[in-house]
N, C-alpha and C positions, 0 to 999 in steps of 0.2 A: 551684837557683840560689843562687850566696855573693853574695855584697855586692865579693867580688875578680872575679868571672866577667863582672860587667858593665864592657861597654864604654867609654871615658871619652867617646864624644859623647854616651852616656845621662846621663850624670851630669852634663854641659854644660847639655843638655836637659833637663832635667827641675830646675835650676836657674831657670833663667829660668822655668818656668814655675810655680814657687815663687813670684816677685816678681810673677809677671803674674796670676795667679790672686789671690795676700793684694790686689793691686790694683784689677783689674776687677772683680770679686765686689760687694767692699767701694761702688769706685763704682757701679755698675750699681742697686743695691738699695737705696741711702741718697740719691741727689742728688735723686729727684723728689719724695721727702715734703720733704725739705730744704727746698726751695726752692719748694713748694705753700703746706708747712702753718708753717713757721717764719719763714723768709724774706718770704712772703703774696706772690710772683710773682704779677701780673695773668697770666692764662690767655694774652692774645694776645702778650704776650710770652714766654712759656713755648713758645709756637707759632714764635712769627717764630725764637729760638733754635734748634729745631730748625731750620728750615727754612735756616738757616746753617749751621748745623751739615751740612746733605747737600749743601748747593752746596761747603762747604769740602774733604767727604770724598772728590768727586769730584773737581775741583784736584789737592789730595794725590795721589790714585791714580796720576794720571796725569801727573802732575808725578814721582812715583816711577819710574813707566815710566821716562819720558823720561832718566833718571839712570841706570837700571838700565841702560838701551840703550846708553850710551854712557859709562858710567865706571862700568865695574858693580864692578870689584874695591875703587876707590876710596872707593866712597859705600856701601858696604859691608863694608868691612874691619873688623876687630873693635875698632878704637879708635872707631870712627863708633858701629858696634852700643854699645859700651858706652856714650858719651855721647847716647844716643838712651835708654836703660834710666836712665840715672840722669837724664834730664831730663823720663823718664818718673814717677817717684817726687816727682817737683819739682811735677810739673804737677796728681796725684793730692791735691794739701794745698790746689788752689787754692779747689775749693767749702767747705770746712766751717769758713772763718775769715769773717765778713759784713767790707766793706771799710768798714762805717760801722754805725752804729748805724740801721736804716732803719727807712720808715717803711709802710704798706702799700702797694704799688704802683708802690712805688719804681723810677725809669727805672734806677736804676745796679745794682737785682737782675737785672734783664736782661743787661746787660752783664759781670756777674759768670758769671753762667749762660755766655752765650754764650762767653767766656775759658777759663772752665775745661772746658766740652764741646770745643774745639777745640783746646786742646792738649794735653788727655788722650787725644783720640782717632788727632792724628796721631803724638803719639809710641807710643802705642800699637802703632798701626798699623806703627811704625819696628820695636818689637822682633818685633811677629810676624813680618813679612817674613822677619829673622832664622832666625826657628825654624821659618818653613816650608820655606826652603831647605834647614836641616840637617835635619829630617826624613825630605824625600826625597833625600837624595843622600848621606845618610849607611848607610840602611838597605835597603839594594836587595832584600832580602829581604824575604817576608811574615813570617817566624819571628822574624826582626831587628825588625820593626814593631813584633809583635802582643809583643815584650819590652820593646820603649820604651815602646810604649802604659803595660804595665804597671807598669813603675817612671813612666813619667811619672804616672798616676794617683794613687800615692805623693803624687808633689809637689803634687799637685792637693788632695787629701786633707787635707794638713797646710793648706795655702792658705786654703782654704775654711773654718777653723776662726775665720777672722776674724769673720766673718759670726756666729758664736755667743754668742766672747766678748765683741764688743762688745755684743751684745744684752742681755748679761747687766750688763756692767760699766753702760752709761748706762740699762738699762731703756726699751730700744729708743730711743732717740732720749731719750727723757722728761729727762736730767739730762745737758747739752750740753756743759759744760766736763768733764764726764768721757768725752764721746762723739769730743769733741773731740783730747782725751789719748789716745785708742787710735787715732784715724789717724795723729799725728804717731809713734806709738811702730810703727806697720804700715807706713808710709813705709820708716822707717829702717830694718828688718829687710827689708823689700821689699830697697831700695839694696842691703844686704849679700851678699842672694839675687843678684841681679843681676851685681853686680863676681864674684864668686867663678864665674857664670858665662860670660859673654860676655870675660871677660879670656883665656878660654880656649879662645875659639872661634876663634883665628885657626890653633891647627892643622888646624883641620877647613876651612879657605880654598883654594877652590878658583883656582890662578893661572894666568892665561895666560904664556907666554913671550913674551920681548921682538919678535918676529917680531910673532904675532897681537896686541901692544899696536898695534905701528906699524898692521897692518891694521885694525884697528877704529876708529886715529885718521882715519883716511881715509875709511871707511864711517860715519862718526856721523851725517852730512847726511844720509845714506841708510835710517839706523838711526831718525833722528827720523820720515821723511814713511811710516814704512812702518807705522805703527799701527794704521791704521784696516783694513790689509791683514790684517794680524795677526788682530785680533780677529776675521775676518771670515771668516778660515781656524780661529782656535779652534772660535768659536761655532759655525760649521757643524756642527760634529761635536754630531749626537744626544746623546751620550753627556753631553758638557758644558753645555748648556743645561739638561737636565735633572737634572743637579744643583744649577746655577746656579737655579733654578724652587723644587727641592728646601731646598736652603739658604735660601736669602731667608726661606720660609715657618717654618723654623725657628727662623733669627733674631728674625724677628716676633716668633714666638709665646713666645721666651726672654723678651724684650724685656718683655713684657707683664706677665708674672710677676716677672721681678726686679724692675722698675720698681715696681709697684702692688700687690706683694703684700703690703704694710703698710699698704697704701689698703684694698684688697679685705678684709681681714682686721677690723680697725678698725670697718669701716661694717658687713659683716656677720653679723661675730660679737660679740654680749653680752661684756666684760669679766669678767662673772657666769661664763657659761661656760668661757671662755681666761685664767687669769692672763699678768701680764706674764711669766713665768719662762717657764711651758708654751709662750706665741706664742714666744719669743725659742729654745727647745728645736726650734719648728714651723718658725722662718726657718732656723736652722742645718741642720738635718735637708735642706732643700730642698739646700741646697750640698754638706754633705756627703754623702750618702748615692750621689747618682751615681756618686761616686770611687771609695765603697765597693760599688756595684755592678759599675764596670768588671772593677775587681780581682776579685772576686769570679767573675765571670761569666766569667774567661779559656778555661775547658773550653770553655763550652757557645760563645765567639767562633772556636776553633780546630776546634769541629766543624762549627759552620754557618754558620763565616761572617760576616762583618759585614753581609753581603748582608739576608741573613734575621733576625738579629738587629735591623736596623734597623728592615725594615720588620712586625714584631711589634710595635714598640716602637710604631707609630703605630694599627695595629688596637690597642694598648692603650688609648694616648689616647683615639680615637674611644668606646669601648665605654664610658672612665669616666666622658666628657662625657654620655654618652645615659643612663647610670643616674641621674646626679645631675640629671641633669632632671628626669627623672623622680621623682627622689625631692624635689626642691624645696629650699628654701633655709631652709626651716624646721629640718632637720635640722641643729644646729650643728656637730654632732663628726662625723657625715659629708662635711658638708664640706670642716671643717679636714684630715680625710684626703684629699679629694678635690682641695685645692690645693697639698698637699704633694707627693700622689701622681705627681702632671700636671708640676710642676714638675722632680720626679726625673726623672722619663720624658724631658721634653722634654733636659734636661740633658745625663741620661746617652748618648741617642743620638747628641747633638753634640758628645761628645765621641771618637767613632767618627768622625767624617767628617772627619780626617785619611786613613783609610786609603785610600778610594775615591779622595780628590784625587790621591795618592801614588802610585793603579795606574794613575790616568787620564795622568797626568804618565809615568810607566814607559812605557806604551804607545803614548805620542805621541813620543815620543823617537827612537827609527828608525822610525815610521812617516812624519818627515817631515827625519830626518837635524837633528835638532834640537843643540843644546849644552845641558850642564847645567843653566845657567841658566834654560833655560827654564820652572822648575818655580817661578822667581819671578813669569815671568808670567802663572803660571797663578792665584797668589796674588792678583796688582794688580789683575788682570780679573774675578779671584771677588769681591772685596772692592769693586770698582768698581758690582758688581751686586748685592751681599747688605748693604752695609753704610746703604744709606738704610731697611732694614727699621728700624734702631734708632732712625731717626728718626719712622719713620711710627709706629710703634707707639704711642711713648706721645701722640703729636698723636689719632689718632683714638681712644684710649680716653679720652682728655681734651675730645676734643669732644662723644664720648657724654655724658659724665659734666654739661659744662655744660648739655647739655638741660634737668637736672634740679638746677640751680644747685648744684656740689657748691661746698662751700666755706664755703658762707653760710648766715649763722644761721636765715632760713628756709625753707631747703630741703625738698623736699617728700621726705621719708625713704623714706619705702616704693615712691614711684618711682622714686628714688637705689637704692636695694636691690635692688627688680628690673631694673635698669638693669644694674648691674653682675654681679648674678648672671648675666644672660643673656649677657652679655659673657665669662665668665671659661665657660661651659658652650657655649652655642652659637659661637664663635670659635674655640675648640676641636676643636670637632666639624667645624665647616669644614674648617679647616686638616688636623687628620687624613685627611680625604675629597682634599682636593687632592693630600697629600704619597702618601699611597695610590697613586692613578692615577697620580702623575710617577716615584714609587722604581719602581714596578710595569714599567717601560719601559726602564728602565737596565741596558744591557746588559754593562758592564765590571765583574765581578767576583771575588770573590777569587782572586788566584794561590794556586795549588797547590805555588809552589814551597816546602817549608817544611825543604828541608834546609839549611839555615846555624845556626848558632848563634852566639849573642853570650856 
């Protein structure tokens, strides 16, 4: 494969996910020490923000429907996609400037929180929409896929390098106004990523003709009250709830790790053991190394599957949660491999599960005389159901953690320590047991078509 062989919606694609990747990364991993240990967020504010945060994301969803239904080309068109990307990069700068000089417990850290969690999330939300309809409607082939996949990992790849340098440049959070200088300079390069892509997605626009405008203006009353119909004919189908089951638990368990693995890390491991240099090599490692597994692993996805690769990846999980129990918390540089390890894993799997959404969307399609579009509402409704995992997550690992007053100067350490180890092993080890028995049921997958080429 040259670099001329590929296709220009690859190159669209894997654009945008340049900009979303250096962005979500970055936020996902840095806003909850942020605003724990710098900021000093009372804990039940830190709570009630989430809990805004999942009433908001459920709104959005479905306020996205409602648009999709009835002015889909409009609210979608690549001038909307791009001012949704660049308001996306806007919204990215909103936690790591403090709006005052505060003090601890401050009511307006809350509100800081609550601002930047909810405009990061819905325009977020705005560009993946985006890229999950050119995913599926651009690659109707599994060989087209399993090729975007891999150039998009590329972009994933380079993305994810944020996550390093900044660890290196502030010495993980530790020197602010330099940590500070590397979101504003990954903003900016975000934006750049972004214009160069979604300015270009309006040739891959899928248009109705002036006939089916008039009929859809007619049908919109009918297009609003038919939702609840909708979801009720997806969900039925086996195949989709239990991915929907699947997903959630993965999200979770993302959630958990990007969120608190500077927490996790910090309380469990000795300084003595981990220099800063080594942790900030251990945080990058986590981000990168998925992308360089995708890539990597393209043979062994095109012999067996995404099917089997996935769920391998979770009898992984499970086996490395029961070792390191086993082996205890005592062991420092077992662990640090053990929350890298988990990390990767979890990662790299999710970043496969475009292709199952992609076949399930393929297959629903003249199974029910559907339109193209439909693969967006497979998006709103996935995300309708997987996306309050990002909020549950870091609420109950922070409600464990208060048990044992984390935070405060006297907290009782070694309950804080076992607290969290069991957290970060046994949580794990659940979530591998659940994702097990639900992938283990899913009956849709990989097509076998794999003559096309891109």
């Amino acid at each position: 494969m040259t670099l001329l062989s590929i296709k220009s919606e690859v190159w669209v694609y894997s654009l945008i996910t340049l900009g979303t990747e250096m962005l979500s990364s970055f936020f996902s991993f840095y806003y909850v020490k942020l605003f724990l240990e710098v900021y000093k967020i009372s804990k039940s504010a830190f709570c009630q923000a989430q809990v805004i945060l999942m009433i908001w994301n459920i709104l959005t969803d479905l306020s996205g429907y409602f648009h999709m239904s009835s002015q889909y080309d409009c609210c979608l068109s690549y001038r909307c996609s791009l001012l949704g990307a660049l308001l996306h990069a806007v919204a990215f700068l909103l936690p790591w400037f403090p709006w005052k000089h505060y003090r601890e417990s401050d009511w307006l850290i809350g509100l800081q929180l609550v601002a930047s969690l909810c405009a990061f999330d819905s325009t977020h939300a705005w560009v993946q929409q985006a890229q999950w309809r050119l995913f599926a409607e651009t690659s109707p082939r599994q060989e087209s896929r399993l090729q975007l996949t891999r150039i998009n990992q590329v972009a994933s790849l380079v993305g994810s390098v944020s996550i390093l340098f900044c660890g290196l440049i502030s010495h993980n959070m530790e020197i602010l106004p330099n940590f500070q200088a590397t979101s504003v300079a990954i903003a900016f390069l975000a934006s750049l990523s972004f214009y160069s892509g979604m300015f270009n997605v309006r040739q891959f626009e899928f248009k109705r003709n002036p006939e089916e405008n008039v009929l859809s203006e007619s049908e919109q009353e009918l297009a609003r009250t038919s939702v609840i119909l909708l979801m009720r004919q997806i969900l039925s189908q086996r195949n989709f709830y239990l991915f929907l089951i699947m997903n959630f638990f993965q999200v979770f368990h993302l959630t958990i790790f990007s969120n608190f693995m500077m927490i996790f890390v910090d309380n469990l491991i000795p300084t003595e053991a981990l220099s800063s240099s080594v942790r900030s090599i251990m945080y990058g490692a986590g981000f990168i190394c998925p992308q360089c597994l995708v890539l990597l692993g393209q043979s062994w996805l095109k012999k067996y599957g995404y099917y089997k690769v996935i769920l391998i990846s979770f009898y992984l999980e499970g086996a490395a949660a029961l070792v390191m129990l086993l082996l205890g918390q005592e062991h420092y540089y077992c662990l640090a491999v053990y929350l890298t390890v988990i990390m990767v894993i979890v990662h790299t799997s999710l970043c496969l599960f475009n292709l199952p959404v992609a076949d399930m969307v393929e297959a629903d399609l003249p199974k029910f005389n559907r339109q193209p579009p439909f693969s967006l509402m497979v998006a709103v409704i996935s995300a309708l159901f997987t996306r309050p995992a990002q909020s549950l997550a870091p609420m109950l690992i922070l409600s464990k953690l208060n048990q044992h007053e984390h935070g405060e100067a006297n907290n009782r350490l070694l309950d804080l320590q076992d607290s969290m180890f069991n957290s970060v092993c046994v949580v794990s080890l659940g979530i591998a047991t659940v994702q097990i028995l639900t992938w283990s049921s899913f009956s849709v997958r990989n097509r076998r078509d794999c003559s096309g080429t891109v």
